[in-house]
C-alpha positions as CSV (number, residue, x, y, z in Angstrom):
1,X,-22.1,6.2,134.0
2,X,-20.2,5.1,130.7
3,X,-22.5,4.7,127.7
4,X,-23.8,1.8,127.0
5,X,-23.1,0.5,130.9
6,X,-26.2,-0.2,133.2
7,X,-25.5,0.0,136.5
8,X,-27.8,-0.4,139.8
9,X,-28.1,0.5,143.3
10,X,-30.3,-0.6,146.5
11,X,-32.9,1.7,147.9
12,X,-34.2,1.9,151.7
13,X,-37.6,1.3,151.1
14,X,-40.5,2.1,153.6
15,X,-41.9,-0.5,154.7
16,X,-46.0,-0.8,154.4
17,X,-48.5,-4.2,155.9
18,X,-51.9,-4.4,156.6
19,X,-52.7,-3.8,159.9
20,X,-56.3,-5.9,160.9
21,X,-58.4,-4.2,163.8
22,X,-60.8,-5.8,166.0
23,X,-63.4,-4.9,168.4
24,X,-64.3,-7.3,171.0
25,X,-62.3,-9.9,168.3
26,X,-65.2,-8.7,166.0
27,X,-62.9,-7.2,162.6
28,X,-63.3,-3.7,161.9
29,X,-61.1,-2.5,159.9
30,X,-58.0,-2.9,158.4
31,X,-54.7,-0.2,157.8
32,X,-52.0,0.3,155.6
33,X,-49.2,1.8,157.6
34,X,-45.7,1.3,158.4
35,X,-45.3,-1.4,161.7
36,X,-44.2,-0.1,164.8
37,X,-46.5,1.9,167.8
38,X,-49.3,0.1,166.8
39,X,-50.7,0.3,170.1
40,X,-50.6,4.4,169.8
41,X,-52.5,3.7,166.3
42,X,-55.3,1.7,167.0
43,X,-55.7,3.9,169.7
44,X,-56.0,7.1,167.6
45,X,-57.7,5.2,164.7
46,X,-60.4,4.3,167.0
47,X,-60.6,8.0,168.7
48,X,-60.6,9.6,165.6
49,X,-63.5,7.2,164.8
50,X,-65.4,8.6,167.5
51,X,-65.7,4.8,169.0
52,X,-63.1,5.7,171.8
53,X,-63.6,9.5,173.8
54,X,-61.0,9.4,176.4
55,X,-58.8,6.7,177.8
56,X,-61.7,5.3,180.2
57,X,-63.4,4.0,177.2
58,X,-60.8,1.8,176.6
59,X,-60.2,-1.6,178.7
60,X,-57.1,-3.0,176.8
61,X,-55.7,-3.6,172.9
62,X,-53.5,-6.3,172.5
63,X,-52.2,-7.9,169.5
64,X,-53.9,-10.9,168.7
65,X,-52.5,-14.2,168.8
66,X,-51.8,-16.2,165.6
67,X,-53.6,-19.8,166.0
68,X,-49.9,-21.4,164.3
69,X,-47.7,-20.7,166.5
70,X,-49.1,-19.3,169.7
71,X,-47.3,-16.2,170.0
72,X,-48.7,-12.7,169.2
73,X,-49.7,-11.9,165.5
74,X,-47.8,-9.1,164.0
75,X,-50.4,-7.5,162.1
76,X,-53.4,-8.5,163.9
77,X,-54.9,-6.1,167.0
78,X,-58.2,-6.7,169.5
79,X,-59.4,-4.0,171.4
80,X,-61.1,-4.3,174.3
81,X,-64.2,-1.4,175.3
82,X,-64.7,-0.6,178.9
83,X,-67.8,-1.8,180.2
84,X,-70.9,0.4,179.1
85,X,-68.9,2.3,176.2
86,X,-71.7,1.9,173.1
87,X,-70.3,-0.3,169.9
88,X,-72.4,-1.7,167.2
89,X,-69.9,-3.5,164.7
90,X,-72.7,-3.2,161.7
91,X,-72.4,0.6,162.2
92,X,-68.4,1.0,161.7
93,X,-67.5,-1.8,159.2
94,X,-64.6,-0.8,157.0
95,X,-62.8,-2.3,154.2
96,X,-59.3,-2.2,153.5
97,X,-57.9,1.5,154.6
98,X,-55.1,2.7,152.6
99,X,-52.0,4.3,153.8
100,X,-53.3,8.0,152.1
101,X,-56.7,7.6,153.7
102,X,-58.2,9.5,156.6
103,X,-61.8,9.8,157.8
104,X,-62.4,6.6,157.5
105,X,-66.7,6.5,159.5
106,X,-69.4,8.6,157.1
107,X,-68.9,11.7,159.2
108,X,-70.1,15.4,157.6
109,X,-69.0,18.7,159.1
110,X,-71.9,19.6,161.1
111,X,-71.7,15.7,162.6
112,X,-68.0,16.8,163.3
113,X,-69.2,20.1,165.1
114,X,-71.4,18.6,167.7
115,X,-69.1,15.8,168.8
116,X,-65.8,18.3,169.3
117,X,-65.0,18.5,172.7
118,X,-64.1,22.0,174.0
119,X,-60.7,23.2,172.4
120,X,-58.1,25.1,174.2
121,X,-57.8,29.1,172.9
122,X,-55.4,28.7,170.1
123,X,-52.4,31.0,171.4
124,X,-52.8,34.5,170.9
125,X,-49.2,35.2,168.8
126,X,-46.5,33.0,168.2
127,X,-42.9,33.8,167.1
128,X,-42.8,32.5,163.7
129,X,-38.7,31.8,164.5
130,X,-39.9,29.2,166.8
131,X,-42.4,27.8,164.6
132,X,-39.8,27.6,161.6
133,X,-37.6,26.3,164.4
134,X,-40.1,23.8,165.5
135,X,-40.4,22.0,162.2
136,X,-36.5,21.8,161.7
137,X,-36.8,19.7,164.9
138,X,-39.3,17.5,163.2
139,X,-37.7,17.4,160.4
140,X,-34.5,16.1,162.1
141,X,-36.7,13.3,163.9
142,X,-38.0,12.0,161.0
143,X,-35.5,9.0,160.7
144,X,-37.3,6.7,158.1
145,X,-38.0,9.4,156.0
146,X,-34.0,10.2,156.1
147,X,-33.1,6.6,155.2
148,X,-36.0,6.4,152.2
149,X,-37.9,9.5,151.2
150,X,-40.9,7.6,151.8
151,X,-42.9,9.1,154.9
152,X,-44.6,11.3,156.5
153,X,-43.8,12.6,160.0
154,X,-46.4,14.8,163.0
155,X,-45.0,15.9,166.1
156,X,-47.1,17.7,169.4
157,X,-45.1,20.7,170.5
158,X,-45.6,23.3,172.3
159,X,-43.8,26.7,172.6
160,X,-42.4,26.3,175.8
161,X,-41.6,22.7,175.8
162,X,-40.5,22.5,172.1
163,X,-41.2,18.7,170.7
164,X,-43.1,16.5,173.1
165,X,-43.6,13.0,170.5
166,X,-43.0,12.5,167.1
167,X,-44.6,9.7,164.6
168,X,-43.6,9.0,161.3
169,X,-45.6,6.8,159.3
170,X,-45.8,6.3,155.1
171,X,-49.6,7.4,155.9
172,X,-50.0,11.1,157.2
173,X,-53.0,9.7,158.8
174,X,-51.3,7.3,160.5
175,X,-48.7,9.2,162.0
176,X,-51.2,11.4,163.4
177,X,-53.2,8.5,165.0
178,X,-49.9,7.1,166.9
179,X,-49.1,10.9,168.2
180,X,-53.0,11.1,169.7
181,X,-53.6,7.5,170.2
182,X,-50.4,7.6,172.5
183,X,-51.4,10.8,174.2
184,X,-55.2,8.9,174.8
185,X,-53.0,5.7,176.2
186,X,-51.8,8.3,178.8
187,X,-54.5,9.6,180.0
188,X,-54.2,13.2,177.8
189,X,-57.1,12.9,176.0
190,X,-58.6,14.8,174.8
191,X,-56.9,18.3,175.8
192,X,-58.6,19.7,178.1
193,X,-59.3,23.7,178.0
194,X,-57.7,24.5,180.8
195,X,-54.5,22.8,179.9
196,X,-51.7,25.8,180.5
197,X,-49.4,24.6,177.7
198,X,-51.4,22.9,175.5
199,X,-49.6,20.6,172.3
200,X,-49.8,21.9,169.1
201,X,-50.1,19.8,166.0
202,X,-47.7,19.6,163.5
203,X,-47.8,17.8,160.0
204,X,-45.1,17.1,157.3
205,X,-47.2,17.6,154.5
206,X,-51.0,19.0,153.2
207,X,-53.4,19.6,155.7
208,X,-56.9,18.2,154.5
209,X,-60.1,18.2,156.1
210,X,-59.0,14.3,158.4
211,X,-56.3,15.7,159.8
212,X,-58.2,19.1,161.5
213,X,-60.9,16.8,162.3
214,X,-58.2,14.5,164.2
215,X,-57.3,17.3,165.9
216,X,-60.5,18.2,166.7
217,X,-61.4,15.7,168.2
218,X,-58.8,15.5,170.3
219,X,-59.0,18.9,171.8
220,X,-56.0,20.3,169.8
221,X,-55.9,24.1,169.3
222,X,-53.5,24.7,166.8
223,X,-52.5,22.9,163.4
224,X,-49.8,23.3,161.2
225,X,-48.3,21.9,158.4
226,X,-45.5,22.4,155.6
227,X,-48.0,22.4,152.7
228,X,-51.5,24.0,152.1
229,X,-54.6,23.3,153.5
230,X,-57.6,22.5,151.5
231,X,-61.1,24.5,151.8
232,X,-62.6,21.9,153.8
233,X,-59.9,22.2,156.1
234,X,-60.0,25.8,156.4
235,X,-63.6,26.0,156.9
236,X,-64.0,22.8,159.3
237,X,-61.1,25.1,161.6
238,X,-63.0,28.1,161.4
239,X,-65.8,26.3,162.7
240,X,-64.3,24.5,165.3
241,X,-62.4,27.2,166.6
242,X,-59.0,26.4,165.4
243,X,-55.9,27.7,164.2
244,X,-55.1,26.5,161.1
245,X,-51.7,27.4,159.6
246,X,-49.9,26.4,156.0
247,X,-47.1,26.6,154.2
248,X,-44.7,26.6,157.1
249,X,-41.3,27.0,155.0
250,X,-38.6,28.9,153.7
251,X,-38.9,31.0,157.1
252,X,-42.4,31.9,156.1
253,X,-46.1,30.7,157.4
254,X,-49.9,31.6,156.1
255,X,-52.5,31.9,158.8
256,X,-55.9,30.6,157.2
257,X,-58.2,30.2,160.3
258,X,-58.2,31.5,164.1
259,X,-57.1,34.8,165.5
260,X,-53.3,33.8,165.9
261,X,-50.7,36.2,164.8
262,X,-47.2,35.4,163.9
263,X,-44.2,37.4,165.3
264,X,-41.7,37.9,162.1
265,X,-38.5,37.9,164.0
């Protein structure tokens, strides 16, 4: 640029909107996150929430419909509990849930412990090639943040199968809901223990204490993510019986919970 001369350019931005969820067409809470699989999300939002604990729990979720014109409201969702599945709205009133937020319910660490379902045995080694390899995939996937720099992506894989669904999502959170919300939609959740090939869980960015809860919860052996993990995260995996691995770049990986070992090539 010549001095003195301004000049501008257009940026792809990443889209964010509210996303309103309703029980019963009671609100409950509402989500930042990019539009699109918002089925998958409310889905995982409300698993991860501990109101949904397979798919049986849940009768339907439907977007609303807005009162002007008749037709489906973009970023307005009911869901609809099976008969007999407990839900008191008083309990599990949210406000406004950012993009960056996770656990959204008061929930400590022991509270966490005694809901976890049994988790698959994280595999014993794994070929830290394919793990590198793995994340190259995702990172290929992850279209929107290709186009503006501005999301997060998470991905279920599995050694043998390699990538099985990825999510992107400006929230980390969200993109981890649509992956497990979408597994629960199919009847896959949560994993259960005698799964052969169980999906592993893998994350774009830091791995706090949400997102090993998330996985938790949904029967998920295995997480691992490009950044570091913080102590909550670590500890919450050591007690739930989880792998927990970090800093997954540069053709390197740190294991800081579970038994797994990593094959250098």
């Amino acid at each position: 640029m010549l001095p003195g001369r301004r000049e501008t350019a257009l940026d792809r931005l990443a889209v964010e909107e509210p996303l309103e969820i309703r029980v019963h067409g009671g609100p409950l809470a509402v989500v930042m996150r990019t539009p699109g699989r918002d089925r998958d999300l409310v889905a995982g939002f409300l698993a991860a929430e501990g109101v949904l604990r397979d798919a049986e729990d849940l009768a339907g979720v439907e977007p609303c419909l807005d009162p002007e014109t008749g037709g489906p409201a973009a970023n307005v969702w009911n869901a609809v509990l099976a008969p007999g599945v407990p839900f008191d709205p008083r309990e599990r009133r949210f406000a406004p849930v950012g993009s960056a937020c996770g656990l959204c319910g008061a929930r400590t660490l022991d509270a966490l412990i005694r809901e976890l379902p049994p988790l698959p045995a994280p595999p014993a080694t794994l070929a830290l090639a394919d793990l590198t390899a793995a994340f190259e995939a995702l990172h290929q996937r992850q279209a929107l943040f290709a186009a503006t720099a501005g999301s997060h992506g998470a991905a279920l894989w599995t050694p043998a199968a390699g990538l099985l669904d990825v999510a992107e999502d400006v929230g980390r959170h969200n993109a981890v809901d649509k992956l497990l919300g979408s597994r629960l939609l199919a009847g896959g959740y949560p994993v259960a223990p005698e799964e052969a090939d169980p999906p592993l869980l893998l994350v774009s960015g830091r791995i706090s204490f949400e997102l090993t809860q998330k996985a938790a919860l949904a029967g998920v052996p295995l997480l691992a993510g490009v950044g570091m993990p913080t102590s909550l995260a670590v500890e919450a995996a050591q007690r739930c019986g989880q792998a927990l691995l970090g800093w997954v770049r540069d053709g390197g990986a740190s294991v800081y919970a579970g038994a797994t070992r990593l094959l250098a090539p």
